[in-house]
C-alpha positions as CSV (number, residue, x, y, z in Angstrom):
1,X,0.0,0.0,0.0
2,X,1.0,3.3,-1.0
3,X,0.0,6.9,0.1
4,X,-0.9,9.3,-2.7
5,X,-0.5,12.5,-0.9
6,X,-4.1,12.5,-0.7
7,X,-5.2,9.3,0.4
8,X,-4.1,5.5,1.0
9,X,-3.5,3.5,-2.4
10,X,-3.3,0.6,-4.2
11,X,-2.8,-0.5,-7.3
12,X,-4.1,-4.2,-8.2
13,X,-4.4,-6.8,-10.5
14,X,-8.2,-7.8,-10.0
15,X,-10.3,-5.9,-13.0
16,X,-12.0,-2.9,-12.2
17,X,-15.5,-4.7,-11.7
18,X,-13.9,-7.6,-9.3
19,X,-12.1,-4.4,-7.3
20,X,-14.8,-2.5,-6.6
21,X,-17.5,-5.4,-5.4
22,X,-14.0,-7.0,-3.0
23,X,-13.8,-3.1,-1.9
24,X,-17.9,-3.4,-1.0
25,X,-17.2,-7.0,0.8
26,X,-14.0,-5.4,2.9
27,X,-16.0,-1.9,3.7
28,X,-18.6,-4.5,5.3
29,X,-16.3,-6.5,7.2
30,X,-14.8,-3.6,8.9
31,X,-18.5,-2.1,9.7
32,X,-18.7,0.3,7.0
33,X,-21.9,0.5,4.4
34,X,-21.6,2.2,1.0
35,X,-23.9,5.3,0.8
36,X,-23.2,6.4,-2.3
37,X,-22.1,5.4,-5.7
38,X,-20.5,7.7,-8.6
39,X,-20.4,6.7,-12.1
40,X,-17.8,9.4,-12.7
41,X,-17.2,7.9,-16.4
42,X,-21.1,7.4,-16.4
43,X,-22.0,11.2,-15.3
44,X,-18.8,12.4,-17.8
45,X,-20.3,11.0,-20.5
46,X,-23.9,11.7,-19.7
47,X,-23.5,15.5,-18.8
48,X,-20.3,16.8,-20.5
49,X,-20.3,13.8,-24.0
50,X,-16.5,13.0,-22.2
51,X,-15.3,9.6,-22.5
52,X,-13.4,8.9,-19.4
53,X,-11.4,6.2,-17.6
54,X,-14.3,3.7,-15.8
55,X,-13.8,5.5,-12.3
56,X,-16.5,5.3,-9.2
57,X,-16.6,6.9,-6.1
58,X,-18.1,5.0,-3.5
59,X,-19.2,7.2,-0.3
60,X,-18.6,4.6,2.4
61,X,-19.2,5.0,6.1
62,X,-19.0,3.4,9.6
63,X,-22.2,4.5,11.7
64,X,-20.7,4.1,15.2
65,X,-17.7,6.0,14.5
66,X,-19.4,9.1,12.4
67,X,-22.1,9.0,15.6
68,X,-18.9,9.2,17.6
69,X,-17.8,11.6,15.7
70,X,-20.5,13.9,15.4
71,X,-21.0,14.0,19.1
72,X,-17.7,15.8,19.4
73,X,-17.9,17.9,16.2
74,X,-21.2,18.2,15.0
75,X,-20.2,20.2,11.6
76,X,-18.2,17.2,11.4
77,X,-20.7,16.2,8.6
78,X,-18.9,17.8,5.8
79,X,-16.1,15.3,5.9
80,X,-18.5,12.3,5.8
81,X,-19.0,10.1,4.1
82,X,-15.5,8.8,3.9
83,X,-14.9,8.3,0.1
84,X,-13.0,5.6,-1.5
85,X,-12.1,5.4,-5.4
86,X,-12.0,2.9,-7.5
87,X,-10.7,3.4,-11.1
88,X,-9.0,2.0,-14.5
89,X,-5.5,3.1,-14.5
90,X,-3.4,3.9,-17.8
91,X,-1.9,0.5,-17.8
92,X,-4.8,-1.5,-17.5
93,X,-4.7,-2.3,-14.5
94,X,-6.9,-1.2,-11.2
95,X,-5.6,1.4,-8.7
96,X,-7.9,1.2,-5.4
97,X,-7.7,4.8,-3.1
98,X,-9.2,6.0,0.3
99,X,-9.1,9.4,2.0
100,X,-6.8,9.1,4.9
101,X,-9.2,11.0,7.6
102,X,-5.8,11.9,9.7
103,X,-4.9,13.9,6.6
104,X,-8.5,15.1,5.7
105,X,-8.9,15.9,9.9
106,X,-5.3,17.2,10.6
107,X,-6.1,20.7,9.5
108,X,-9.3,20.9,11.6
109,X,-6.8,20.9,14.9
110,X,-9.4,18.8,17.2
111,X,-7.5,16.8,18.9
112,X,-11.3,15.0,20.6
113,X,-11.6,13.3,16.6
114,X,-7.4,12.2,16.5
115,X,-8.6,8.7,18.2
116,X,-11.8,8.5,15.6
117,X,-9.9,9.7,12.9
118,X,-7.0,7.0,13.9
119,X,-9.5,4.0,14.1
120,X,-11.1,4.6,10.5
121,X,-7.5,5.4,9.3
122,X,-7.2,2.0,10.5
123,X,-10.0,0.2,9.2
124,X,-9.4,1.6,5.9
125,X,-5.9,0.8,5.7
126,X,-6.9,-2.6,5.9
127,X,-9.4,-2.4,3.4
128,X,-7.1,-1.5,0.9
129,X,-4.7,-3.8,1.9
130,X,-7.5,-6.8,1.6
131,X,-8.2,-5.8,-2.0
């Protein structure tokens, strides 16, 4: 597993179709749901005529831990749910990403949400290792 700058990443041989529903599977054993599904190559296409790479964002999130979180920052809400991506990279292969919430939190200088933000860091680390 690699860091992007942005997020935690992976890049994988599984096709893009096998990646996302074994990212769905490994959300749900770590108590996360998917909220929300992007077609971004679907929406490209549909509102601009782009072709682009087949790319979804799936919104994912663990209940406990954004109630948890909410409780100690309520406008907490902007940085839910936690997305992951899932996309067709140049080479043909799939590349796997999720938002690292210590990166995405470490601005907001709350040190109450460092031990939430450290558990999902967790959880989603090894989601993307799983895949």
């Amino acid at each position: 597993m690699a860091s992007s700058g942005l997020g935690l990443a992976k890049t994988t041989d599984l096709d893009y179709e096998q990646a996302i529903a074994k990212v769905i599977d490994e959300l749900k054993k770590e108590g996360f749901g998917v909220l929300t599904e992007i077609d971004v190559k679907e929406t490209l296409k549909k509102k601009l005529g782009i072709e682009f790479r087949p790319y979804k964002i799936l919104g994912a999130c663990n209940p406990t831990l954004a109630h948890q979180a909410l409780q100690k920052e309520v406008e907490l809400g902007m940085f839910l749910p936690c997305n992951v991506i899932v996309y067709r990279a140049d080479d043909g292969r799939t590349v796997v990403s999720a938002v690292d919430p210590k990166i995405a939190l470490g601005r907001l200088n709350r040190p109450q949400l460092e031990p939430i933000a450290d558990e999902v860091a967790a959880r989603l680390k090894r989601v993307i290792a799983a895949v």
